[in-house]
Backbone bond lengths (Angstrom), bond angles and torsions (degrees), N, CA, C in turn:
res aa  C-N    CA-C-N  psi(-1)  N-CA   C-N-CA  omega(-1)  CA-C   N-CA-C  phi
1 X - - - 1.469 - - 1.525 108.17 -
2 X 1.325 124.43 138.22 1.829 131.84 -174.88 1.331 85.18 -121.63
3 X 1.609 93.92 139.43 1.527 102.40 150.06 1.899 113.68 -111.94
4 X 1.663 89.68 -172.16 1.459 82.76 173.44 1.286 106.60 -132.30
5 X 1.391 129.85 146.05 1.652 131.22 171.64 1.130 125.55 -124.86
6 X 0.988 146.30 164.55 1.322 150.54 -144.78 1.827 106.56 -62.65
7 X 1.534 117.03 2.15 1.377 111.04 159.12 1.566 106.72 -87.56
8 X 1.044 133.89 -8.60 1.842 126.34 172.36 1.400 85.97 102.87
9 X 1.436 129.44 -27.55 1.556 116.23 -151.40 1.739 111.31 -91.77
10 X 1.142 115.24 141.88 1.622 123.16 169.33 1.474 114.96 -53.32
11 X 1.704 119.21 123.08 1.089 133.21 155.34 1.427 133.55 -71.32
12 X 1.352 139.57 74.14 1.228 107.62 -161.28 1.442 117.31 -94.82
13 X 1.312 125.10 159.75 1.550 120.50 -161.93 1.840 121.70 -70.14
14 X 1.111 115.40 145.34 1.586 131.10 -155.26 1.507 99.74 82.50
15 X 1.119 128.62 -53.26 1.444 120.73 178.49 1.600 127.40 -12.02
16 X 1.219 137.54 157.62 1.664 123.27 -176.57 1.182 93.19 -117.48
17 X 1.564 119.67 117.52 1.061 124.36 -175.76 1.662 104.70 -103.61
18 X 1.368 118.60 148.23 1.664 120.79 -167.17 1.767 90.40 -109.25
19 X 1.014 105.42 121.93 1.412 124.15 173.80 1.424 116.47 -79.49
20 X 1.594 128.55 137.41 1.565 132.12 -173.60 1.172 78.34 -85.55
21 X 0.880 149.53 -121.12 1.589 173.11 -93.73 1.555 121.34 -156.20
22 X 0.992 132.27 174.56 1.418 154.73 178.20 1.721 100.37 -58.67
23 X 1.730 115.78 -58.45 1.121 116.68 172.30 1.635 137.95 -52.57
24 X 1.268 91.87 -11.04 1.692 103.08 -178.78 1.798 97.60 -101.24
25 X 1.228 114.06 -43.16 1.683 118.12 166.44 2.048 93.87 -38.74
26 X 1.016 126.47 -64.03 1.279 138.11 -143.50 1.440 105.49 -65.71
27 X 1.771 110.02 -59.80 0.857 131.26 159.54 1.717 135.75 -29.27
28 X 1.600 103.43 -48.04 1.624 112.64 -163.74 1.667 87.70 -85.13
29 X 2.003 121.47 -41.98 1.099 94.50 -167.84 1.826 134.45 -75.30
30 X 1.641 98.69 -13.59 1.365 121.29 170.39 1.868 100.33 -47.71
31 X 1.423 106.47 -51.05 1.646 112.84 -164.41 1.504 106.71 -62.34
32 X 1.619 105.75 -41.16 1.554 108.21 -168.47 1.823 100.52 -72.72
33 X 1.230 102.41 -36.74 2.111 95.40 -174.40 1.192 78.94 -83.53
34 X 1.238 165.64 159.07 1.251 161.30 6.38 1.952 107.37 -87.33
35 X 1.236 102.32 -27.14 1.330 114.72 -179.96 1.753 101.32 -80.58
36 X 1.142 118.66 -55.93 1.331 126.52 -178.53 1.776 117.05 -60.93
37 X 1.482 104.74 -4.86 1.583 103.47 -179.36 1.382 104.75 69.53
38 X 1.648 119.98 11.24 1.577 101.20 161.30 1.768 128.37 -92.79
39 X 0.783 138.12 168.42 1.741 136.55 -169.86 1.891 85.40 -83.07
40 X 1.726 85.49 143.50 1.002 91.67 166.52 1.240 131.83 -111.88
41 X 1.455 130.33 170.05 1.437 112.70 -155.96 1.349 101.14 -93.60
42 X 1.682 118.77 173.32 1.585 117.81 -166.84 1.415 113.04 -75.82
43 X 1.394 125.92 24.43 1.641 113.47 -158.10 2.208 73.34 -121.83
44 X 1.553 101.33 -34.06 1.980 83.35 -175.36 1.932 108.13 -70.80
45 X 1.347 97.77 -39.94 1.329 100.90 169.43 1.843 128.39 -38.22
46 X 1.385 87.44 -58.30 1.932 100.82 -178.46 1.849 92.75 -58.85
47 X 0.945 103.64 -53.97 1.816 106.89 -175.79 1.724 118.22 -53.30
48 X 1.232 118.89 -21.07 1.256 138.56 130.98 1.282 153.50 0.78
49 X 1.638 88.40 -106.16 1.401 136.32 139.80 1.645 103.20 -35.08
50 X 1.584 132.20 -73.11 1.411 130.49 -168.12 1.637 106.31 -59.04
51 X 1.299 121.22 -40.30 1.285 104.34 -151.20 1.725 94.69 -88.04
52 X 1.591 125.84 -27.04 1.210 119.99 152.06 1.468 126.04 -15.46
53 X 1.509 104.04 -76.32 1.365 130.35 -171.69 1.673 109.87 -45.06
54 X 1.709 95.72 -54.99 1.779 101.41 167.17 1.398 120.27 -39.81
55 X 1.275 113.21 -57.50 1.859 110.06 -179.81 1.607 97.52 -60.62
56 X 1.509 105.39 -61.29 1.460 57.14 -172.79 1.807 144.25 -126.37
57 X 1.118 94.22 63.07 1.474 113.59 153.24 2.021 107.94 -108.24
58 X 1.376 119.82 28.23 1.458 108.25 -174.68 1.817 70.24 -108.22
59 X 1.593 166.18 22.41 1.672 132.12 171.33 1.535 72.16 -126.10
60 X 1.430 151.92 -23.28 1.308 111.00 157.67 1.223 142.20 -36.62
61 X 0.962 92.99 -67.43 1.444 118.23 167.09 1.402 144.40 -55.60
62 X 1.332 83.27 -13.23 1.867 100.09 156.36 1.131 101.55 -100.26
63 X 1.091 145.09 -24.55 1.510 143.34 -163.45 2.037 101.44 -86.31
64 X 0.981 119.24 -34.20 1.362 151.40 176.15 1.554 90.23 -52.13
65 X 1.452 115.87 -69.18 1.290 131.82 -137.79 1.646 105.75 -78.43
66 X 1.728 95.06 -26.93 1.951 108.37 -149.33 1.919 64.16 -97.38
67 X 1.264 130.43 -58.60 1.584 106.37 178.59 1.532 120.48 -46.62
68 X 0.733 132.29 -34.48 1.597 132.91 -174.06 1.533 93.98 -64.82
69 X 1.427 120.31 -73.59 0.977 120.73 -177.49 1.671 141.90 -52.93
70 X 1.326 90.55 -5.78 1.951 124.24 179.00 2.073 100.31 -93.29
71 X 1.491 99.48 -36.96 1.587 89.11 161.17 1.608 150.49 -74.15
72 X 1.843 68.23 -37.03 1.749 66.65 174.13 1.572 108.78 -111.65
73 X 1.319 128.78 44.43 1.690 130.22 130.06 1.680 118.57 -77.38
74 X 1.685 85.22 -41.37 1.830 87.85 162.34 1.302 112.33 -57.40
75 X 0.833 119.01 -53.50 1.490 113.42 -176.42 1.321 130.24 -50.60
76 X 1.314 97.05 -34.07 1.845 102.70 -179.08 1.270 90.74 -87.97
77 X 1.566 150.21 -56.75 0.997 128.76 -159.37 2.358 117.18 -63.21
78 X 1.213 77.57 -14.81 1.456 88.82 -172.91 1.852 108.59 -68.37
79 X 1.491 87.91 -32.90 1.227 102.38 -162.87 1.736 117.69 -84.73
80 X 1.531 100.86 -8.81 1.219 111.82 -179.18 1.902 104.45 -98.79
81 X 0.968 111.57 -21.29 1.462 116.69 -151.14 2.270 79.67 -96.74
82 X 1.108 125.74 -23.86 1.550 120.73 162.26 1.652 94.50 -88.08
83 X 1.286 137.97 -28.46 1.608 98.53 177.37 1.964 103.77 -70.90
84 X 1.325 119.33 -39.20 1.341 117.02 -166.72 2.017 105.98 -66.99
85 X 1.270 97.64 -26.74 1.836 101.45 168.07 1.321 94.80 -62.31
86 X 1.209 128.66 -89.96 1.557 137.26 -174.83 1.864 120.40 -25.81
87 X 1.460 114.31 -29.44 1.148 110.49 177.22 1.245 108.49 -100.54
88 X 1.504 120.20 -14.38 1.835 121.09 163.84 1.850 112.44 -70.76
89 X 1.035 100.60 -20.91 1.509 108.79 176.85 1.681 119.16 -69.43
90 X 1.372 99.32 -60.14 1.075 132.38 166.99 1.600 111.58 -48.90
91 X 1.194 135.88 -48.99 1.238 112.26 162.59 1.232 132.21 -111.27
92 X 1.933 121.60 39.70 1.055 143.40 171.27 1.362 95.22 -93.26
93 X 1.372 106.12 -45.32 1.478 109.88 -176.95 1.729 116.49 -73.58
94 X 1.087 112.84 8.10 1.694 114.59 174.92 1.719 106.70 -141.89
95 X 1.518 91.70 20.28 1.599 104.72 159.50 2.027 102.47 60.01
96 X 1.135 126.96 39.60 1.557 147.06 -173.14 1.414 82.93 -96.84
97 X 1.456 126.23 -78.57 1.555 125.78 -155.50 1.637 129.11 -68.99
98 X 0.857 133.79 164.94 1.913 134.14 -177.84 1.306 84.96 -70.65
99 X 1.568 130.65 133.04 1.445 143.04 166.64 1.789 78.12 -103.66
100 X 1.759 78.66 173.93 1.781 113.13 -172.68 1.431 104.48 -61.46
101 X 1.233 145.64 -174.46 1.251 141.15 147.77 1.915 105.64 -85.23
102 X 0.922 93.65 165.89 1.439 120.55 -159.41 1.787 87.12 -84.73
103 X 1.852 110.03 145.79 1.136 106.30 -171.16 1.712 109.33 -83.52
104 X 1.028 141.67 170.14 1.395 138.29 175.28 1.095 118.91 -85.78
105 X 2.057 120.83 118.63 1.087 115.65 161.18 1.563 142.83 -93.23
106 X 1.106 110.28 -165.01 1.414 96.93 162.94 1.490 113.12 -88.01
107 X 1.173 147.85 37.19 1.378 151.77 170.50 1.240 107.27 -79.74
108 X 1.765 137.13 133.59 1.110 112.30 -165.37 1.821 123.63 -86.15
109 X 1.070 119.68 -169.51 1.701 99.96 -160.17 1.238 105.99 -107.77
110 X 1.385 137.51 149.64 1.606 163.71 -144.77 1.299 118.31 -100.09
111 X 1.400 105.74 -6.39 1.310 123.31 -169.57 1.561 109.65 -76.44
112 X 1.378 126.39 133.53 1.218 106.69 -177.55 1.436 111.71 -86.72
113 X 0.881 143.86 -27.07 1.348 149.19 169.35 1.347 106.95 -42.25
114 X 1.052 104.28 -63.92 1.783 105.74 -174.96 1.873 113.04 -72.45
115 X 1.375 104.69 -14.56 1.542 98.48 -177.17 1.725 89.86 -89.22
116 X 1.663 129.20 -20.60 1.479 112.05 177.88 1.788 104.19 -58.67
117 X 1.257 92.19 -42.99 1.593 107.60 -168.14 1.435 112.88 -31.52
118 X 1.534 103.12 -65.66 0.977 135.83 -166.24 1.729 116.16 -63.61
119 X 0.821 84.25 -27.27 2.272 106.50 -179.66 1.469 78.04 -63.46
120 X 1.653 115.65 -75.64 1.256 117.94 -146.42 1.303 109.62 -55.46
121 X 1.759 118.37 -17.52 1.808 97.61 -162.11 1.768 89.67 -72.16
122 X 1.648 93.80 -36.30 1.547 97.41 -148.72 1.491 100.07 -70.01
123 X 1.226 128.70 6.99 1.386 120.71 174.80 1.401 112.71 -87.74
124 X 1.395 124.00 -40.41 1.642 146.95 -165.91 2.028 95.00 -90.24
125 X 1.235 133.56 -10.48 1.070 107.32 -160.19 1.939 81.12 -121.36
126 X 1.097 112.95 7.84 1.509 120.71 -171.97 1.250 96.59 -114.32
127 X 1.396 126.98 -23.09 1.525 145.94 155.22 1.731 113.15 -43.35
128 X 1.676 78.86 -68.40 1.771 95.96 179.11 1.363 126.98 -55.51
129 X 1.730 118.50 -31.52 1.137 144.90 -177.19 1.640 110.93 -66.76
130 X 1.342 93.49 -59.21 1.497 106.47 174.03 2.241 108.39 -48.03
131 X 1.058 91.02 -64.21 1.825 100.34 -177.17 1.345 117.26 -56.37
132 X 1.732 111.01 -13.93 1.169 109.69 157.23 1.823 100.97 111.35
133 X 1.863 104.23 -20.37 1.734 98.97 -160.12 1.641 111.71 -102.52
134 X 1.292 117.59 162.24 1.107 103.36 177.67 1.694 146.12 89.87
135 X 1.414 94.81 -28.19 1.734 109.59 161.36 1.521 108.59 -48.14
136 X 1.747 124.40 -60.64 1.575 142.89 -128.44 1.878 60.49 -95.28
137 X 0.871 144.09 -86.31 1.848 137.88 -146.70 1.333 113.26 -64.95
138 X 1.900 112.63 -8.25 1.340 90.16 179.95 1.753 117.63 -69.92
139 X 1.059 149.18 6.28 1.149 177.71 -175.17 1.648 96.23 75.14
140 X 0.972 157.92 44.85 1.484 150.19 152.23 1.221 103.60 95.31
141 X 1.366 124.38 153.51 1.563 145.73 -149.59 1.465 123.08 -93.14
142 X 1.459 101.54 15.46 1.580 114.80 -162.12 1.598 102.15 -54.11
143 X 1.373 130.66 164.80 1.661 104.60 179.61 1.782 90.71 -117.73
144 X 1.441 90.52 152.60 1.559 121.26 -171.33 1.415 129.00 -107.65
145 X 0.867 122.21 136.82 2.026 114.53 -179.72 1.492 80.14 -97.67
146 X 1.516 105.17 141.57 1.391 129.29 133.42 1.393 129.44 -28.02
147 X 1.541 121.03 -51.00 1.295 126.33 171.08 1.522 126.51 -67.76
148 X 1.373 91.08 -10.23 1.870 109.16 173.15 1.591 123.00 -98.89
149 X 1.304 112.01 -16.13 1.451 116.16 -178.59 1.584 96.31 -90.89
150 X 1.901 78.69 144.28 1.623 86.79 173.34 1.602 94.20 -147.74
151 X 1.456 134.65 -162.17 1.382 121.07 -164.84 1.708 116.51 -96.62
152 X 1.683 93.79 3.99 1.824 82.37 178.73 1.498 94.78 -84.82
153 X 1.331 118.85 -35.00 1.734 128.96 -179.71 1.429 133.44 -69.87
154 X 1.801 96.46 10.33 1.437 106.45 174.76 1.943 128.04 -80.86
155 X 0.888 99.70 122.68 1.781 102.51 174.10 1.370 113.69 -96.16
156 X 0.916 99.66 174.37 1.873 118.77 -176.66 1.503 101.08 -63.12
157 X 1.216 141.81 136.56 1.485 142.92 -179.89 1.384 105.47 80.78
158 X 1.145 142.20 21.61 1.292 129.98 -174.06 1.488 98.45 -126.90
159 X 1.461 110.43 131.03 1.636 114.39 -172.72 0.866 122.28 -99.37
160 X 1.420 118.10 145.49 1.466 135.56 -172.68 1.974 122.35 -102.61
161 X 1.035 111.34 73.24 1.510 105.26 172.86 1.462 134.03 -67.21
162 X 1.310 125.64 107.88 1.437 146.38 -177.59 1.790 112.60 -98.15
163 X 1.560 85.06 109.06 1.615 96.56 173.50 1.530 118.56 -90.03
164 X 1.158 122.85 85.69 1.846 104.92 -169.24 1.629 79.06 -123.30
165 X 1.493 81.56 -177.57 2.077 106.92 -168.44 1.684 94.60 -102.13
166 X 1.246 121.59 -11.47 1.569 143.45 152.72 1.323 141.89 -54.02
167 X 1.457 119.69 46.69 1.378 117.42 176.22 1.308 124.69 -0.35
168 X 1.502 111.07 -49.50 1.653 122.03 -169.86 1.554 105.76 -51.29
169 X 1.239 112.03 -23.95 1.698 110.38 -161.51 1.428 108.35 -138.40
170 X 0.975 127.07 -0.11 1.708 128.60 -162.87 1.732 84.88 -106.31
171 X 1.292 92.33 144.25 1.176 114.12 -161.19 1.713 136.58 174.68
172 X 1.251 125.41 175.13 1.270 126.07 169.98 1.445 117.25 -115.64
173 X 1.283 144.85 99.64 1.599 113.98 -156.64 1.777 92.31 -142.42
174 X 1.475 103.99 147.81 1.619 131.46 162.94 1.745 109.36 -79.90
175 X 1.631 93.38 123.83 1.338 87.82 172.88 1.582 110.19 -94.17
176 X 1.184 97.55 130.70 1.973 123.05 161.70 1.250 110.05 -67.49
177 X 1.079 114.51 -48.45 1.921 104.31 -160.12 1.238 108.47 -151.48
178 X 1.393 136.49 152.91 1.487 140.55 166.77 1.617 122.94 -117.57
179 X 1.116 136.46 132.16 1.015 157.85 151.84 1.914 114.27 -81.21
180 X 1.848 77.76 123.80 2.037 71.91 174.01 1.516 99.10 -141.01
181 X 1.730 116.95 128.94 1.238 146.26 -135.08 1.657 76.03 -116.09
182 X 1.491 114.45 117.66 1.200 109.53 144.95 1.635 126.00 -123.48
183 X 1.163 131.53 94.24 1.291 133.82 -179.38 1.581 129.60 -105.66
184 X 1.578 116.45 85.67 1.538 115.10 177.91 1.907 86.77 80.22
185 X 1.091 120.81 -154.87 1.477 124.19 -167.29 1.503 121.12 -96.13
186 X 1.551 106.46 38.24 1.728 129.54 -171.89 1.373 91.72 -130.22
187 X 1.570 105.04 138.75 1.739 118.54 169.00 1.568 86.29 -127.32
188 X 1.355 94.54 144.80 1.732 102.32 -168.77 1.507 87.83 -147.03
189 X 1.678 115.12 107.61 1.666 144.37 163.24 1.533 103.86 -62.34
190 X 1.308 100.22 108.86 1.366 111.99 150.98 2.184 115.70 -105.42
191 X 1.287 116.87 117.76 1.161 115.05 -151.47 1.418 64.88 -129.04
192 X 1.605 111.74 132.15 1.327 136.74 -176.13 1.923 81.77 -123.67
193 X 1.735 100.80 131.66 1.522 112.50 -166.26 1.533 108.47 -158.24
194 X 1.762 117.19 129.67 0.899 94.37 176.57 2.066 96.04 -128.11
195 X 1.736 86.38 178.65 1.816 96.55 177.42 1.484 102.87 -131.93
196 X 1.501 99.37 98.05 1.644 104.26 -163.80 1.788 127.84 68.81
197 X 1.770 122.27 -94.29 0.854 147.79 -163.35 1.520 93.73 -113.32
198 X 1.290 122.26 -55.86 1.424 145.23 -168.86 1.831 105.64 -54.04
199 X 1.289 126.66 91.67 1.461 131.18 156.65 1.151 152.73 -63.32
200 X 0.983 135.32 58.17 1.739 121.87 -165.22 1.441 124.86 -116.11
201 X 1.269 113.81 176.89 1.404 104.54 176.96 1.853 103.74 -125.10
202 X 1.461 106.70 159.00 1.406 118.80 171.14 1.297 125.17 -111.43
203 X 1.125 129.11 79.60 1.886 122.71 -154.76 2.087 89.33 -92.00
204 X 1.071 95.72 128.40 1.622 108.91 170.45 1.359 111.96 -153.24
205 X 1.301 111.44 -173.13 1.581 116.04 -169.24 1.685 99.17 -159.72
206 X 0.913 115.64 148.79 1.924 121.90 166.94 1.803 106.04 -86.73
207 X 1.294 121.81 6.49 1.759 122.70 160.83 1.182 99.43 -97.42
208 X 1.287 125.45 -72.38 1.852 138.44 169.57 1.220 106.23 -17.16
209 X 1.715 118.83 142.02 1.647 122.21 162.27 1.363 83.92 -92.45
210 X 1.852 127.15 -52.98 0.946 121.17 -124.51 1.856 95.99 -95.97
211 X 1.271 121.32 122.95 1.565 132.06 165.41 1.401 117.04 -91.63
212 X 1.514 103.46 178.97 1.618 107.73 -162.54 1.507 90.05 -134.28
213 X 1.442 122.81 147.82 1.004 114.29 143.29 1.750 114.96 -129.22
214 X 1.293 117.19 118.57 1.796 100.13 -162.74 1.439 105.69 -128.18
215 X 1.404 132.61 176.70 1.232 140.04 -158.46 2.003 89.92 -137.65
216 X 1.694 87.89 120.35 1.912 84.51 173.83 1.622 98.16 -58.97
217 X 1.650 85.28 157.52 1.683 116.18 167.03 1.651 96.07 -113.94
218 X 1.725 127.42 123.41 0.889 134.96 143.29 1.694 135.11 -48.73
219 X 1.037 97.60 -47.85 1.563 94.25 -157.75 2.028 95.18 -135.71
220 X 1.205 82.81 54.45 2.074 95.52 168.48 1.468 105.64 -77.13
221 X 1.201 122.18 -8.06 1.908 124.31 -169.35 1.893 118.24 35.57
222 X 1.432 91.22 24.35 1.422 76.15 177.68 1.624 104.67 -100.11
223 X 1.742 122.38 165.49 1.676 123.14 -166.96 1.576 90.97 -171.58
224 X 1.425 103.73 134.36 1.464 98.53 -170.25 1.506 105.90 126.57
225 X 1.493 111.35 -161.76 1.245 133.67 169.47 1.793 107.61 -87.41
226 X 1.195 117.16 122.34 1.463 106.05 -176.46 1.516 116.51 -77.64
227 X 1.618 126.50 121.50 1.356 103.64 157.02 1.510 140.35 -40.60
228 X 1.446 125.76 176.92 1.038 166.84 -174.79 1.525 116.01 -41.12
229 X 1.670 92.46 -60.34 1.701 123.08 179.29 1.160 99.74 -135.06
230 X 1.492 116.47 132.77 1.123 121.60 151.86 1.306 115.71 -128.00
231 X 1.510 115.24 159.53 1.434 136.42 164.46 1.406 111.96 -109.65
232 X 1.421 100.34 110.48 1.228 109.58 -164.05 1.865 127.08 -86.19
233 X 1.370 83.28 -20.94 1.798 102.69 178.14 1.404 115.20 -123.08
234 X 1.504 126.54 133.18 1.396 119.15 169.68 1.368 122.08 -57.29
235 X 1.158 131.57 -23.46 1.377 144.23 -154.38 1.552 103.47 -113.10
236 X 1.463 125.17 -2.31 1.252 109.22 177.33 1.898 100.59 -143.18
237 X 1.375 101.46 159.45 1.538 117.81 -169.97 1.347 101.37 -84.77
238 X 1.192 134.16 32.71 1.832 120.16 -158.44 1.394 86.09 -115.46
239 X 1.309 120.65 131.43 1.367 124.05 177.55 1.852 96.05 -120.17
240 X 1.359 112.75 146.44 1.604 107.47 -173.17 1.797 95.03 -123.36
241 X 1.171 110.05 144.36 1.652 110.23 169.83 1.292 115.43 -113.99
242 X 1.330 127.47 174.41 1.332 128.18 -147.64 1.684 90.39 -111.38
243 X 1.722 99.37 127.34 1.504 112.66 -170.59 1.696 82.90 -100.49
244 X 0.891 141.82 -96.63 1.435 152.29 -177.54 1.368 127.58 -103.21
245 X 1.504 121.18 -178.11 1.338 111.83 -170.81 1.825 102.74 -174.14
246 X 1.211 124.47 155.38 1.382 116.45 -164.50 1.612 113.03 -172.12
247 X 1.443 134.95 178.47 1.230 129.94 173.03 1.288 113.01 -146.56
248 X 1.837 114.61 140.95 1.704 109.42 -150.99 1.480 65.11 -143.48
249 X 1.885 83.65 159.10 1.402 106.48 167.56 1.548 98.62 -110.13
250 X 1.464 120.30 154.07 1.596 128.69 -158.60 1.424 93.74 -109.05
251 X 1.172 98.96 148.55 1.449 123.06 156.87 1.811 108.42 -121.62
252 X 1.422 126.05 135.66 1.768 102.03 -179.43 1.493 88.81 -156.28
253 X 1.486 103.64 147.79 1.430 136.28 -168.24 1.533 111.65 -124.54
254 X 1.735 119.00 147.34 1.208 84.31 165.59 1.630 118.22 96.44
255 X 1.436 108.70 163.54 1.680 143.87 152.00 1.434 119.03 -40.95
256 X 1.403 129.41 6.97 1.352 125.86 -156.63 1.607 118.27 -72.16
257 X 1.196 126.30 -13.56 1.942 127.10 175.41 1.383 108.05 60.20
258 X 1.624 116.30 22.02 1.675 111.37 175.30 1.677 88.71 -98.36
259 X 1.376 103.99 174.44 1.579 142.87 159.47 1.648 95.19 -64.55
260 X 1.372 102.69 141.79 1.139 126.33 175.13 2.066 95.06 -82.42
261 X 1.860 95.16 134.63 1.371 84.41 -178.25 1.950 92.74 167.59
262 X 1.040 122.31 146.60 1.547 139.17 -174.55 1.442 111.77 -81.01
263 X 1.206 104.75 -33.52 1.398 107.23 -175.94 1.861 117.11 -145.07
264 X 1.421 98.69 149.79 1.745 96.22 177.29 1.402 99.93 -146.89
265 X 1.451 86.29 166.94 1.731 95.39 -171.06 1.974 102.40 -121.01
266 X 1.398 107.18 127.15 1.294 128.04 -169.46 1.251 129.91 -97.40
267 X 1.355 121.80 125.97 1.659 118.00 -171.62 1.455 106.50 -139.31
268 X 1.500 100.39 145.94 1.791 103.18 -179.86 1.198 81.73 -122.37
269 X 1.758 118.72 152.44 1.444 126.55 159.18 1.554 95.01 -124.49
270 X 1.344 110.56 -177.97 1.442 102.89 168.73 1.681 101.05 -163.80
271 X 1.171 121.64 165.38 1.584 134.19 -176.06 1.224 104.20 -151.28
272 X 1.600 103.59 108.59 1.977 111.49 -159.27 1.453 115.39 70.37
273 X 1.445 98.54 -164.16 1.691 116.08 -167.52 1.377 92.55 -92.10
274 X 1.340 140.80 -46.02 1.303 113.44 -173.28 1.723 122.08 -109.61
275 X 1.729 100.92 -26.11 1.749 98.02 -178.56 1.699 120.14 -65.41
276 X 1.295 135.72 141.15 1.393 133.71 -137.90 1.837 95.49 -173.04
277 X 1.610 96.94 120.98 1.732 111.76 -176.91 1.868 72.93 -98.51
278 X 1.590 94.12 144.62 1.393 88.63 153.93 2.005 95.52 -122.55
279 X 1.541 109.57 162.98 1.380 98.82 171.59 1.710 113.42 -152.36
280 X 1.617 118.17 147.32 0.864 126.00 169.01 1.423 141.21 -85.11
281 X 1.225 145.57 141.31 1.804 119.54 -177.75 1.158 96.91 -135.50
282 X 1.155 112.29 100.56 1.844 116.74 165.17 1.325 112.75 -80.52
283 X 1.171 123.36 106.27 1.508 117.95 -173.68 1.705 120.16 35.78
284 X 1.199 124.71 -93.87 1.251 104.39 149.54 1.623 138.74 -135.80
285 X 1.074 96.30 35.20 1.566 119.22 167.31 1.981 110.69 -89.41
286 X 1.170 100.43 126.31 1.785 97.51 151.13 1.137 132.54 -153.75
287 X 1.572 85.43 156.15 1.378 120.63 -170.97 1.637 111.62 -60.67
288 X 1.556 134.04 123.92 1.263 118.57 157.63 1.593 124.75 -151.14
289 X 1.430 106.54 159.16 1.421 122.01 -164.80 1.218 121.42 -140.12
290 X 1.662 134.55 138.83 1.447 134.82 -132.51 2.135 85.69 -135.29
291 X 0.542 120.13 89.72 1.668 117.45 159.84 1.424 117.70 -119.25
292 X 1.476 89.56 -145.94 2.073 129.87 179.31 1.572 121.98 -126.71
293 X 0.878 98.10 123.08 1.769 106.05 164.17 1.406 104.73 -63.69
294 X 1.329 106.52 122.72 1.701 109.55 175.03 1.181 94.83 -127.21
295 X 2.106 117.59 156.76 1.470 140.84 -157.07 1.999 67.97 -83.27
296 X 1.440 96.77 -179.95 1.275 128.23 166.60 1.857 125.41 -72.63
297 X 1.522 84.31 -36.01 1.595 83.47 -164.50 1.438 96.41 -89.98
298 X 1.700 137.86 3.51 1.565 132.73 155.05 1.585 119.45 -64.06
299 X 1.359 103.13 -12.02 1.811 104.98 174.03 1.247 104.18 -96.41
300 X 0.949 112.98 167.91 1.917 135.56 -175.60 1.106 105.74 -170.69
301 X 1.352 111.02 146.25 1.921 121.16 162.33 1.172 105.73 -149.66
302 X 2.152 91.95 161.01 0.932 114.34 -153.39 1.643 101.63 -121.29
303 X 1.159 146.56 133.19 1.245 129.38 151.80 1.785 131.99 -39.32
304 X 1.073 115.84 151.44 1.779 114.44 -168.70 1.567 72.80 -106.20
305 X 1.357 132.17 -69.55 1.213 113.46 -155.79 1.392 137.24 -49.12
C-alpha cells in the first residue's frame, strides 16, 4: 500500500519515508488507524472537526462581505443624489433654475389674438346695446373663465372659435341667439353666430362627439314634412339622405330667425363622412343649413363678458 504526502509523490510500504514536520507524522498516523479499523484518538478527531467548521463558515462570510459591499455603493449613491438636491436648491434659490409657471389670474391676457378677439365682442355687443336687443337674453353678467365654458353654458356675446381646414366654417364668431334642444335626457345647442356678414350655426351637445357647423340655406322651398333625400342647392349635384330624426321641446334666447313655437322636429342627413344638411320643422315652415361635422376639440369659447 503507498501513500501520498504533501510531496504529490507515492510512498510505498517498507520504503523510508523523510518526514516535513511533526504535522505530516500526525497526519499519516490518523490515516493508517482509520484504515486499520482502530479508534482514533481525540487530537485526529478535533482536526476533523476544525477543518469541517472552515467550509463552513467560508459562504458566510462571503455573503457578509457581498453585504458590506451592497452598503456602501448605497451609500455613495445616496450621497450624491443629496449633493445634486442641494445644488438644485441652491440655484432655485438665486433664481439660475426654470421655476413653475406662475398661477393664473384674473388679469386680463397679453395675447394679441385674444385682445383682437376681444375688441371685436366688445364692439358688436356695444352695437347690440345701442339697438336696444339682446342685453335681457344675454343671461346676466356673472363673470366666467374661459376654461369653464363649454356649449350648454354659452350666452349671447360669447365667442365661438372654429379651427377647420374649411374656409366655409373656420372662423371667429359672436353669438346672436341660442337654441336649447331638449329631447328624452339630451340638450342639443343650437348657437346661431355670426362673423360680420358671415352667418352660421353650431348645433352640438355635451353626449354627442359628433358637431355641426352649417351655413343657413334661404330659399331650399321645402314646407312640410321633409323627404328622405334631398338636394339642397340648384347649382350643385350633392344629394344628402336622412341619417336620423327626432322631436325637442325649445328653449330660445336671443337673435335666433325661428318661428315662435314649444316644440320642433329635427333631422340630420348627410352625403359622406363629413358633408351634413342639418334641418328644422316648425310646424310647417323649415329651417335649413348646409355644413361639416367637426371633432369637439376644433371648438373653443370665449366669454363676451
Amino acid at each position: 500500500m503507498g501513500l501520498y504526502l504533501r510531496t504529490g509523490k507515492a510512498v510505498k510500504a517498507g520504503a523510508p519515508v523523510q518526514w516535513r514536520g511533526s504535522v505530516d507524522r500526525a497526519r499519516v498516523g490518523c490515516m493508517l488507524m482509520r484504515l486499520s479499523s482502530v479508534q482514533a484518538p481525540s487530537h485526529c478527531l478535533s482536526a476533523h472537526i476544525h477543518r469541517a467548521n472552515t467550509d463552513m463558515f467560508a459562504v458566510p462570510s462571503l455573503l457578509a462581505a457581498m453585504t458590506i459591499a451592497g452598503a456602501f455603493w448605497v451609500g455613495v449613491l445616496a450621497a450624491r443624489r443629496l449633493r445634486d438636491w442641494g445644488d438644485n436648491t441652491r440655484a432655485l434659490e438665486q433664481g439660475d433654475g426654470p421655476l413653475a409657471l406662475a398661477a393664473a389670474s384674473g388679469a386680463p391676457s397679453d395675447n394679441a389674438s385674444v385682445k383682437k378677439v376681444r375688441a371685436r365682442v366688445a364692439e358688436r355687443l356695444q352695437a347690440s346695446l345701442e339697438s336696444g336687443a339682446g342685453i335681457a337674453a344675454a343671461g346676466g353678467n356673472a363673470p366666467r373663465g374661459a376654461e369653464d365654458l363649454d356649449i350648454d353654458g354659452l350666452r349671447v356675446g360669447d365667442v365661438i372659435l372654429i379651427e377647420a381646414s374649411d374656409k366655409l366654417v373656420e372662423g371667429d364668431f359672436v353669438v346672436e341667439g341660442i337654441l336649447r334642444l331638449r329631447e328624452g335626457g339630451t340638450t342639443t345647442v343650437v348657437a346661431i353666430m355670426a362673423d360680420g356678414a358671415r352667418k352660421r350655426w353650431l348645433i352640438g351637445s355635451r353626449e354627442r362627439e359628433d358637431w355641426f357647423a352649417v351655413e343657413p340655406i334661404l330659399d331650399h322651398g321645402l314646407a312640410g314634412e321633409p323627404p328622405r333625400n334631398i338636394q339642397p342647392r340648384r347649382d350643385s349635384a350633392r344629394v344628402y339622405a336622412l341619417s336620423r330624426r327626432g322631436q325637442a321641446s325649445v328653449a330660445a334666447v336671443g337673435s335666433h330667425g325661428r318661428p315662435q313655437g314649444s316644440r320642433v322636429g329635427t333631422y340630420v342627413y348627410r352625403a359622406g363622412a363629413r358633408d351634413v344638411l342639418w334641418l328644422e320643422r316648425w310646424g310647417g315652415e323649415v329651417v335649413m343649413g348646409e355644413g361639416l361635422a367637426l371633432a369637439r376639440h376644433a371648438v373653443s369659447f370665449l366669454p363676451g363678458s
